[in-house]
C-alpha positions as CSV (number, residue, x, y, z in Angstrom):
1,X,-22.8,52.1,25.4
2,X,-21.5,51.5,29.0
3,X,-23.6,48.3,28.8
4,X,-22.6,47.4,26.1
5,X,-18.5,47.5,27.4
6,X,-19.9,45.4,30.5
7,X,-20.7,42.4,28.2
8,X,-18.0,42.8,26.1
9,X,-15.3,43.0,29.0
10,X,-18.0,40.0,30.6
11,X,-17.2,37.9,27.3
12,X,-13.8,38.3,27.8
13,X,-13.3,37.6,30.6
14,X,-15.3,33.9,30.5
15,X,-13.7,33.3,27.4
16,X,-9.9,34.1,29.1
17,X,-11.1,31.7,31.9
18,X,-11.9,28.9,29.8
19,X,-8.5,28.8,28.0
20,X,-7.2,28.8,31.4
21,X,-9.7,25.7,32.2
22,X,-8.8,24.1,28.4
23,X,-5.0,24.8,29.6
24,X,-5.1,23.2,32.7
25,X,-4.6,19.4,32.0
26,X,-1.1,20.8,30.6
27,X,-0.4,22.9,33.5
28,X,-1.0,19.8,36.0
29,X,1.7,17.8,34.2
30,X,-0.3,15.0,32.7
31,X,1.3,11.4,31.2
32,X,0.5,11.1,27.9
33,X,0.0,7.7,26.2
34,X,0.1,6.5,22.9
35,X,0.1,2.5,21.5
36,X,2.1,0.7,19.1
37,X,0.4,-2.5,18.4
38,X,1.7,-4.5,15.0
39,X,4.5,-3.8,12.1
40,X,5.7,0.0,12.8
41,X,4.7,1.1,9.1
42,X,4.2,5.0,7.8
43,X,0.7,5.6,9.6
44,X,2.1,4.2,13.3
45,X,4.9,6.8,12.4
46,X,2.6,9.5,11.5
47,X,0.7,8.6,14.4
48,X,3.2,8.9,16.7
49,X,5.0,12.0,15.1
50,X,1.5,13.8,15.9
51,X,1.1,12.5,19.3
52,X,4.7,14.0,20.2
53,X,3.4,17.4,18.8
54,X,0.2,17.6,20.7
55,X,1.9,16.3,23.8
56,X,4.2,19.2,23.3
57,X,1.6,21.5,22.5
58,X,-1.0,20.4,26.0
59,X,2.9,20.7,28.1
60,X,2.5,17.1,29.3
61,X,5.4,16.2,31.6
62,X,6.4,12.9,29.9
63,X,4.9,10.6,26.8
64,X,4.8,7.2,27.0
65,X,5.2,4.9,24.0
66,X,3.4,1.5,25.3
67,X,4.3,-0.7,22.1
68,X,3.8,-4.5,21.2
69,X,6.5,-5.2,17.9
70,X,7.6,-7.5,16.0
71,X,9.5,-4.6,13.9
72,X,8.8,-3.0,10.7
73,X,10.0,-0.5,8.2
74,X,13.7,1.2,8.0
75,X,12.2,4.3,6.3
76,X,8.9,4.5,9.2
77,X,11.6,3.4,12.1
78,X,13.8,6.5,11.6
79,X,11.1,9.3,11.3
80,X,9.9,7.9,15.2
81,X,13.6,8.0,16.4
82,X,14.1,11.6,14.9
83,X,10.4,12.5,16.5
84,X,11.9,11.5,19.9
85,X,15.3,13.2,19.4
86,X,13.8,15.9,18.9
87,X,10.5,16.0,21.2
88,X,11.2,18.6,24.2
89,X,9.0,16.3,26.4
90,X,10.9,13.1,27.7
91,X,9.7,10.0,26.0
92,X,9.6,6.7,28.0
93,X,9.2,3.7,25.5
94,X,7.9,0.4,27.4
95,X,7.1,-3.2,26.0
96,X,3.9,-4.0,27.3
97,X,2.0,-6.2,28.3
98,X,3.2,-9.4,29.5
99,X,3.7,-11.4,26.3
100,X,4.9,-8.2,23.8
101,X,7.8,-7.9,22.3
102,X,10.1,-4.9,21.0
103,X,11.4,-6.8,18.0
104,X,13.8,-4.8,15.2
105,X,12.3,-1.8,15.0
106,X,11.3,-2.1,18.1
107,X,14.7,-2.8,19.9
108,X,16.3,1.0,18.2
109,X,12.9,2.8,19.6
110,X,13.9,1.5,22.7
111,X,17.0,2.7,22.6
112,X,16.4,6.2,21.3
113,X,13.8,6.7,23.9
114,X,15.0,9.3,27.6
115,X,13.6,5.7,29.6
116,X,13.2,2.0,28.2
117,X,11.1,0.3,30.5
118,X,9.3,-3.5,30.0
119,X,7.2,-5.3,31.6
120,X,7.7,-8.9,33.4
121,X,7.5,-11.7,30.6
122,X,8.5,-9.5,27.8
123,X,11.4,-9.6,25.4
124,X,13.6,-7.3,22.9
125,X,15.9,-8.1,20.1
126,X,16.5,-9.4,17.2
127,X,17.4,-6.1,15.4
128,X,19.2,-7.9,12.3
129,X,17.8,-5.6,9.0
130,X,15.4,-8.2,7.3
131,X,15.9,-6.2,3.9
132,X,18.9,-9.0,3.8
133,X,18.5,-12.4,1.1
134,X,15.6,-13.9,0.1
135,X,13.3,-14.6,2.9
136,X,13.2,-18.5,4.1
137,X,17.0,-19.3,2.4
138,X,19.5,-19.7,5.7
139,X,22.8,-18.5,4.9
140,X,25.6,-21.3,4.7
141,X,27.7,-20.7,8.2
142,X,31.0,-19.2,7.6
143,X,34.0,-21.1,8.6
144,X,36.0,-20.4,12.4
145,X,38.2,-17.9,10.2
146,X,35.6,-15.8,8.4
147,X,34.1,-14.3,11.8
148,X,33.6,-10.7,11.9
149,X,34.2,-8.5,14.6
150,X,33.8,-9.8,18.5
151,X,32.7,-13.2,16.7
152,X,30.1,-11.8,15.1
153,X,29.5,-13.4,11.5
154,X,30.4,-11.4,8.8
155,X,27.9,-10.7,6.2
156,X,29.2,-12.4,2.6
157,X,28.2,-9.5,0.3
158,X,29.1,-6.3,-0.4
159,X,25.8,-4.9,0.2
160,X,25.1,-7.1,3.0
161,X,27.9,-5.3,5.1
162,X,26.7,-2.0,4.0
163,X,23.3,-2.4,5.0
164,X,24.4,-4.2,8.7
165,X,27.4,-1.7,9.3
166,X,24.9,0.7,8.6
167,X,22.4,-0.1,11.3
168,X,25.3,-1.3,13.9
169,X,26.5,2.3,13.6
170,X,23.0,3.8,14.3
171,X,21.9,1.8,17.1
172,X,25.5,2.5,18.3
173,X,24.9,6.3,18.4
174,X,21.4,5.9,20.4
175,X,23.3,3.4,23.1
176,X,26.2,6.4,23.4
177,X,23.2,9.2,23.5
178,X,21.5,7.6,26.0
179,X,24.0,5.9,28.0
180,X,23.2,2.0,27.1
181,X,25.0,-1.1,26.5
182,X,26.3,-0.2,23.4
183,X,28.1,-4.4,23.1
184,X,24.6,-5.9,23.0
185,X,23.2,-3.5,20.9
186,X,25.9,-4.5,18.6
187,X,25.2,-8.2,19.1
188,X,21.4,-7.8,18.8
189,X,22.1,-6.2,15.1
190,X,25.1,-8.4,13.9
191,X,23.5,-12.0,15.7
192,X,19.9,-11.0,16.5
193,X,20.6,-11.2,20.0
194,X,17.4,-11.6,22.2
195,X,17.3,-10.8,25.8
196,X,14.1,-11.3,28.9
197,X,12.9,-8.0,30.5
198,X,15.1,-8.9,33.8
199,X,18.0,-9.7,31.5
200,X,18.0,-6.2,29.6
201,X,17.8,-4.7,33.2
202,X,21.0,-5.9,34.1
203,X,22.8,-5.8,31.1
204,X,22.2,-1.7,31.6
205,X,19.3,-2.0,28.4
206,X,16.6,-0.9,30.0
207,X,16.1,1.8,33.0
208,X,13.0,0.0,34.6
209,X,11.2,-3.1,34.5
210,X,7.6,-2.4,35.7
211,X,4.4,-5.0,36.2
212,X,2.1,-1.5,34.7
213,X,1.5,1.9,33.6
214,X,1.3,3.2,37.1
215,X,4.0,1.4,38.5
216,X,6.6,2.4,36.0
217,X,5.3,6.3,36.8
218,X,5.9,5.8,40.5
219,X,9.5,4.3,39.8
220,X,10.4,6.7,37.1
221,X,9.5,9.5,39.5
222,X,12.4,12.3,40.0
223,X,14.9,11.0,37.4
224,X,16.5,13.6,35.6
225,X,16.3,13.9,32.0
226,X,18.2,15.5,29.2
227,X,15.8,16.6,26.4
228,X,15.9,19.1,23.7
229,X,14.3,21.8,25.9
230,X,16.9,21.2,28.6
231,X,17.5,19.6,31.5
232,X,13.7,18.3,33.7
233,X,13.0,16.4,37.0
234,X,10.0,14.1,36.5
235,X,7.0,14.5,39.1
236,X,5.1,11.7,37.9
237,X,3.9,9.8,40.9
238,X,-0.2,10.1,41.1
239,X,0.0,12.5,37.8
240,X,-3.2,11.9,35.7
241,X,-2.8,9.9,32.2
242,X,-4.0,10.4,29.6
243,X,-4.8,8.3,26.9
244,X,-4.3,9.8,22.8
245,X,-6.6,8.0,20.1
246,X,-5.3,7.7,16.5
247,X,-7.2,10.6,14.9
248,X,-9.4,10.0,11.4
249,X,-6.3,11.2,9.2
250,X,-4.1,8.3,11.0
251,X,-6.8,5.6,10.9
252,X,-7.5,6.3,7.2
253,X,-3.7,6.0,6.3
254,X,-3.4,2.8,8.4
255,X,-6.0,1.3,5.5
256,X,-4.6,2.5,2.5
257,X,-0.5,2.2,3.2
258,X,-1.7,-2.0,3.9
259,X,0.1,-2.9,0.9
260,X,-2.6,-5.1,-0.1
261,X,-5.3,-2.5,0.0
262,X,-3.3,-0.1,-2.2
263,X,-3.0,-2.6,-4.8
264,X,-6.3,-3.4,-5.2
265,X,-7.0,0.4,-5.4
266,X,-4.6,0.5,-7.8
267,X,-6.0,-1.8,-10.2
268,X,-9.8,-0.7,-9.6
269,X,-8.4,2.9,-10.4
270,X,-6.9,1.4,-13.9
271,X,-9.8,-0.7,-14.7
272,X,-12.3,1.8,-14.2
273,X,-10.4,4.5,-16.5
274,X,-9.9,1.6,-19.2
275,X,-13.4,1.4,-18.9
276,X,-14.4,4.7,-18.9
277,X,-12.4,5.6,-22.0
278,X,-13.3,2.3,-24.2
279,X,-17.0,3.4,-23.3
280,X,-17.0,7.1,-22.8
281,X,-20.5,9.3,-21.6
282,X,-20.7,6.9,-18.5
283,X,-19.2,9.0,-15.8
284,X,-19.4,6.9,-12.9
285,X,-16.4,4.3,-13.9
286,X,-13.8,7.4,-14.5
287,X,-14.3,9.2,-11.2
288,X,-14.3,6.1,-9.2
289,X,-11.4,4.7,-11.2
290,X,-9.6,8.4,-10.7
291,X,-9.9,8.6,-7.0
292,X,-9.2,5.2,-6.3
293,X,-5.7,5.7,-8.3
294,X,-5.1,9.3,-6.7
295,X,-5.3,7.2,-3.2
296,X,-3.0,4.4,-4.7
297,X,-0.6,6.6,-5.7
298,X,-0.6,8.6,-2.6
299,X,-0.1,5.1,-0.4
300,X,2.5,3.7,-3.1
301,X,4.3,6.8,-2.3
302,X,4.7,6.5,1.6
303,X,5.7,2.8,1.0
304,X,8.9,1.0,0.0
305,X,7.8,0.0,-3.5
306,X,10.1,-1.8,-6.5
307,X,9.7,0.7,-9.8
308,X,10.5,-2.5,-11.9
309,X,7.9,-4.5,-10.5
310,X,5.1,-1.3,-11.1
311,X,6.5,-1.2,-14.4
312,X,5.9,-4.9,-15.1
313,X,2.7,-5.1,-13.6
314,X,1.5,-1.9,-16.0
315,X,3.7,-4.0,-18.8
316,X,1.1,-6.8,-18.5
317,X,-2.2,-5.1,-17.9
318,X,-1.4,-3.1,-21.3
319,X,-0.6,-6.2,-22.7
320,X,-3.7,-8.1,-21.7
321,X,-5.8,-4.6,-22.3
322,X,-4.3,-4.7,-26.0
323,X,-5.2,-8.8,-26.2
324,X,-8.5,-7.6,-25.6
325,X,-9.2,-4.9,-28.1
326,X,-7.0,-6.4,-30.9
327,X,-6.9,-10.4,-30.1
328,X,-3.7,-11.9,-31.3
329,X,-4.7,-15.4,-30.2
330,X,-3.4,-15.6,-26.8
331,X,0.4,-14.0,-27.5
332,X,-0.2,-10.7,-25.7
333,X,-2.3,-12.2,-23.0
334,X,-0.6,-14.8,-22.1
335,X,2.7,-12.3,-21.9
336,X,0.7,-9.9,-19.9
337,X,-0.2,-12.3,-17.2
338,X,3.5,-13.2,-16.6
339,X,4.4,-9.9,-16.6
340,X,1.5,-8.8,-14.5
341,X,2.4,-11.8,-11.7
342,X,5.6,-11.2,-11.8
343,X,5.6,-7.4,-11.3
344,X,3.2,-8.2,-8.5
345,X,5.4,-10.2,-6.4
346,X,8.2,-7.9,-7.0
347,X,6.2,-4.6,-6.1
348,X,6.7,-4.4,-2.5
349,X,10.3,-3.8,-1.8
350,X,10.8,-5.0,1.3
351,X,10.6,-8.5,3.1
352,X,9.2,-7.3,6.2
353,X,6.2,-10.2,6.3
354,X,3.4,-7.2,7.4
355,X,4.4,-4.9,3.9
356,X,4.2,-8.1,1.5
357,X,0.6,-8.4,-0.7
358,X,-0.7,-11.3,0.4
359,X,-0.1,-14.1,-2.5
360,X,-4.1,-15.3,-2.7
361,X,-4.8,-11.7,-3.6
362,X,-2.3,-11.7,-6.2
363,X,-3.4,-15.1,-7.9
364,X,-6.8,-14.2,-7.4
365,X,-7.0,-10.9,-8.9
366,X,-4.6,-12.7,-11.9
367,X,-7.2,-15.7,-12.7
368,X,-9.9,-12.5,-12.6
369,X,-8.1,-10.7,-15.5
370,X,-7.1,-13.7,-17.6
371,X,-11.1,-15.7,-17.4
372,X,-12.2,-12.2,-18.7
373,X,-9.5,-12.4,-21.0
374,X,-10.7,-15.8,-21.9
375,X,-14.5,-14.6,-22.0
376,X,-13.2,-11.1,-24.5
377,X,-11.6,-13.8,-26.8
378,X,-14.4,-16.3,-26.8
379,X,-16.9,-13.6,-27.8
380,X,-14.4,-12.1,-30.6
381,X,-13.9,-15.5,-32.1
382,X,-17.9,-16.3,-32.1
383,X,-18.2,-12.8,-33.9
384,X,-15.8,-13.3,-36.4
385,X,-17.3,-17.1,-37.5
386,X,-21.0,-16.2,-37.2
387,X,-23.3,-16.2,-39.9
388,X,-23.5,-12.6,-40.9
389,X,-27.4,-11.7,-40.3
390,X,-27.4,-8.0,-41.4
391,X,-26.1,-5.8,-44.6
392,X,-25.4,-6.3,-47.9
393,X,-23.2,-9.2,-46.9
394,X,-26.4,-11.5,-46.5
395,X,-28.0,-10.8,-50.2
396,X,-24.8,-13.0,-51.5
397,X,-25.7,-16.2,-52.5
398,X,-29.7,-15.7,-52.9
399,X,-31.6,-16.4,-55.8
400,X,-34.4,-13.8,-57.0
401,X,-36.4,-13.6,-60.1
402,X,-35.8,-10.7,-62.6
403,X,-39.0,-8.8,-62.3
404,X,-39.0,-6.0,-64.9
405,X,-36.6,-3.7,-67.0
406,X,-36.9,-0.3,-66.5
407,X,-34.8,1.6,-69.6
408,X,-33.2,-1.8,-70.0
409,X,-32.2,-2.0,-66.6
410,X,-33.4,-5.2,-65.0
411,X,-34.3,-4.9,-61.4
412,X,-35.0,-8.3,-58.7
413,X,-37.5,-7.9,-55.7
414,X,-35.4,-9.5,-52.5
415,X,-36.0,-9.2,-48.8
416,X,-39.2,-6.9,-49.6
417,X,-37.0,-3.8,-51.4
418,X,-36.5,-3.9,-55.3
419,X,-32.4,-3.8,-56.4
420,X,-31.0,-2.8,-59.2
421,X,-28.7,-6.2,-61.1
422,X,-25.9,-6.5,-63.6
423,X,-25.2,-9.9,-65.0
424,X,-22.9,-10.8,-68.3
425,X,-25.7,-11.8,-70.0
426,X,-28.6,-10.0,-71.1
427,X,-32.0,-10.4,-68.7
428,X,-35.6,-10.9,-69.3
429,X,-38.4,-10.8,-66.7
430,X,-38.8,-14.4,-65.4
431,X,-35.1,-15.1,-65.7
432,X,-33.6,-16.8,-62.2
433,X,-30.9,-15.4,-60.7
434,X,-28.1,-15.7,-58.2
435,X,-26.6,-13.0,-56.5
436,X,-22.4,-13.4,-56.3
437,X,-21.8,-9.6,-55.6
438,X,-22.6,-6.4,-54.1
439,X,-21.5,-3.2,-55.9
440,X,-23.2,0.1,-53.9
441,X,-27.0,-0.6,-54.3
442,X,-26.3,-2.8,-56.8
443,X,-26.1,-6.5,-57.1
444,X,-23.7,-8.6,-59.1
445,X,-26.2,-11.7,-60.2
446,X,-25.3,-14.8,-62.6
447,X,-28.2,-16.4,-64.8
448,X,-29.2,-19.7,-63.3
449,X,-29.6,-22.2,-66.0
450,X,-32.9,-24.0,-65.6
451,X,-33.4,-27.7,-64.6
């Protein structure tokens, strides 16, 4: 028994020492690191939302957000910025390398983040909301007169200033929170204002301009930050970084939210139950049709979709679906492809250029549906002007000889069976005959009237 306490309180005490070895990267104060690279979209946000908690968790001293930009989504923006409100360990965004940007999106991460910090031949800006217009159609300039605040142009529609006042009054709040130049944030929203790394620095934009990751540590070292756990000196010259990987869950969102990939799930998903129910007992269409919707839906849900557009494009797949099992001679289809293309180009409800469904994809997958459209109606109008082969249908239109009466009943031998035959005049064996009728087993015959 006393040996037995030895190895329990030996256990113990190895396992107590390696939580203290597994806590130890936190106790030494490490740099965390995480990458933005592309459109900031709902897996970069859940990405980074999990890479705040985990830096938390491990009690790193400060979390670096090294991002390249060219903006994004509203929706995905705002969950980062309220991650980094929020995080109790200081968060330095920092455009990086030379040649990135901090675009839109970008630009109000900045400014939300304890330290903004670029790198030399860098840039930021451009935070004008792109959910504005049509994409490609300039807006005619507004006369001297019609300038908006500070000579700002003023947006011309009522839901144009909405949108712009809006985001103006957010990026506002970050440039008061943080102490920023709260003008050019103002000027970058209203005039997609751009400005150079060394240009942001002194214009108060940015707190650092720094040629790498160790440099900006060395410079950022003992600056005093205000977080949501309080008030923190930064030790961070020397500290060891450490670099955090997009996990499985993050990666696998970053494929299904492309809004390309989720409509092509989409569709396999509806094909393959169509399928499975027109042709039931096969399995194998059904579940992969099933999951492949589940996952649509799940990625629809995360992104800025148009209901009107999903309900067009279900409009015309019924409508070509219906064309296909009851062929009204090209009506329905033809309405279900415009309803279907339509509805497609209208699905994604946003004109940020990384969230559109590429256009080929759309055409493509449109010609797909209507040549087996074309190939369903070819085969139903072949059917329904074939010679019929089979049946009763095919006796019509023979000729038989009457080969005997059985209790005045006349019976025909045809296609090796004997049939029972009515005619309006009375039959002898070695009559000919031509059948005009089929009554049950019974054939309708007229008396052919010999040469």
């Amino acid at each position: 028994m006393h040996k037995l306490r030895s190895y329990l309180a030996l256990l113990i005490f190895c396992s107590t020492l390696s939580l203290c070895a597994s806590a130890q990267p936190g106790a030494t104060n490490a740099v965390w690191v995480l990458d933005i690279k592309g459109a900031v979209g709902p897996a970069v946000a859940d990405y980074l939302e999990r890479g705040i908690a985990s830096a938390n968790d491990s009690g790193a001293q400060l979390l670096v957000i090294r991002m390249d930009t060219p903006g994004g989504l509203d929706k995905s923006m705002r969950q980062i910025i309220q991650a980094i409100l929020a995080s109790p360990v200081p968060v330095a965004s920092y455009v990086a390398p030379s040649g990135a940007r901090a675009a839109s999106a970008g630009t109000y991460i900045l400014y939300a983040s304890h330290i903004a910090a670029m790198a030399p031949g860098t840039n930021l800006g451009a935070a004008t909301p792109v959910q504005l217009g049509a994409p490609g159609v300039p807006s005619a300039p507004k006369p001297a007169g019609e300038q908006g605040e500070q000579g700002h142009p003023e947006p011309s529609t009522a839901m144009e200033r909405k949108v712009i006042n809006d985001a103006t009054a957010y990026i506002q709040s970050l440039a008061e929170m943080r102490g920023r130049n709260a003008e050019w944030a103002v000027a970058a929203v209203r005039s997609a204002a751009t400005l150079t790394a060394n240009q942001a620095l002194e214009q108060n934009v940015i707190d650092v301009v720094a040629d790498n990751l160790p440099d900006l540590l060395k410079q950022v070292d003992g600056h005093t930050l205000q977080t949501s756990a309080g008030t923190l000196t930064l030790a961070t010259a020397g500290s060891d970084i450490h670099h955090h990987q997009p996990d499985w869950h993050t990666r696998f969102l970053a494929v299904i939210t492309d809004p390309s990939v989720a409509y092509i799930l989409l569709l396999i998903g509806i094909y393959g139950l169509v399928f499975e129910f027109s042709q039931p007992g096969i399995g194998l269409p059904g579940i992969l049709g099933g999951i492949c919707l589940l996952i649509a839906m799940y990625a629809l849900q995360v992104l800025p979709i148009s209901y009107t557009g999903l309900a067009l494009m279900l409009l015309g797949l019924g409508l070509m679906i219906a064309e296909a099992l009851n062929p009204s001679f090209g009506v329905l289809g033809v309405g279900g492809i415009i309803a279907f293309v339509v509805g497609s180009v209208m699905l994604m409800d946003t004109h940020v250029p990384a969230f559109q469904i590429a256009l080929p994809i759309i055409l493509g997958i449109t010609a797909m549906s209507a040549a087996l459209l074309i190939l369903l109606l070819g085969m139903v109008w072949r059917a329904r002007h074939a010679r019929v082969v089979s049946g009763l249908g095919t006796l019509v239109g023979q000729s038989a000889e009457v080969e005997y009466l059985h209790k005045g009943q006349p019976f025909v031998h045809l296609q090796g069976e004997n049939w029972s035959v009515e005619a309006d005049q009375p039959l002898v064996p070695g009559d000919r005959v031509q059948v005009t009728g089929t009554s049950g087993l019974t054939l309708h015959v007229k008396k052919e009237t010999p040469p």
